[in-house]
N, C-alpha and C positions, 0 to 999 in steps of 0.2 A: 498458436503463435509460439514460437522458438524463440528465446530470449540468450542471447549471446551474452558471454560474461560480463564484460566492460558495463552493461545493461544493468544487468542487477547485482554491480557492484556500487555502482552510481548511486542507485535504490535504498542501499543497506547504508551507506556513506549518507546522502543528502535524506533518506527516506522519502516513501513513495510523494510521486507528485499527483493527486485523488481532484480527479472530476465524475462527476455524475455523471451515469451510462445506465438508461432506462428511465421506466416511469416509477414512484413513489406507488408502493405497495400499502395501503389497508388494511387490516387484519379484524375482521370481529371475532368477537369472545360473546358469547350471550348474548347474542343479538347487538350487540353497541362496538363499535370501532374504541379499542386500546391500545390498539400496537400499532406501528408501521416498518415499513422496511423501508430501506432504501439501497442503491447499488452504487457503488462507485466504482472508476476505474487507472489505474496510475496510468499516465499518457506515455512514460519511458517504454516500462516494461509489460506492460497489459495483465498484471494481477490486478484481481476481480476481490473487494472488500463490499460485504452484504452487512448493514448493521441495522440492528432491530430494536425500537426505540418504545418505551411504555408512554403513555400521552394519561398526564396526570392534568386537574385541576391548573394546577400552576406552574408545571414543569413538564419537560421532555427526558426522559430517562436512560441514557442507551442501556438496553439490556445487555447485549452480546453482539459480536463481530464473528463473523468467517472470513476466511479467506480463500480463495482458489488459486494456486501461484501456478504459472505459464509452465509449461516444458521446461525443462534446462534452468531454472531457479534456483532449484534447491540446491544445496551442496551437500554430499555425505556427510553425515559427523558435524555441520553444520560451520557457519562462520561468522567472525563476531565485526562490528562495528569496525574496530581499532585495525584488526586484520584486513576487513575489505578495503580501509581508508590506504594500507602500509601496500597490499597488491595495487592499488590502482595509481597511489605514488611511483610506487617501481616499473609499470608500464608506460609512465608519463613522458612525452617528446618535452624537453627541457630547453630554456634559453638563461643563457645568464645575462644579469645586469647588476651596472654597480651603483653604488647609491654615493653620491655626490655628498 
């Protein structure tokens, strides 16, 4: 998947919007199930978020997250929150209205 700018500036601005994409993964340690995984997947831009959870007594744990981001995501030298909010302003079809 190609993910066009506009896309995963959206992403960066509102951050991912994460539905489940797969089946909940198992993990045994010692014969007994501790961990699970699970996959998600943002519906804008299709980065793939895998997070691995410890299964306690009384709790659920995330251990850790990955990510796999799509084609054309990443930016060089990278790009912040404020910046992708200020690009995607400046690309914006405008209307004005006046406030009565």
């Amino acid at each position: 998947m190609t993910t066009d700018l506009t896309v995963s500036l959206d992403c960066r601005d509102m951050r991912h919007g994460w539905q489940r994409a797969g089946d909940t993964v198992l993990i045994k340690q010692a014969g007994q199930v501790r961990h699970f995984e699970r996959k998600l997947e943002c519906f804008r831009c299709g980065c793939v978020r895998v997070d691995e959870y410890k299964i306690t007594r009384v709790a659920l744990e995330r251990i850790r997250s990955r990510y796999v981001y799509p084609e054309g995501y990443r930016v060089p030298g990278g790009l912040s929150v404020a910046d992708a909010r200020f690009k995607l302003f400046s690309q914006m079809d405008m209307g004005l209205r006046d406030v009565v």
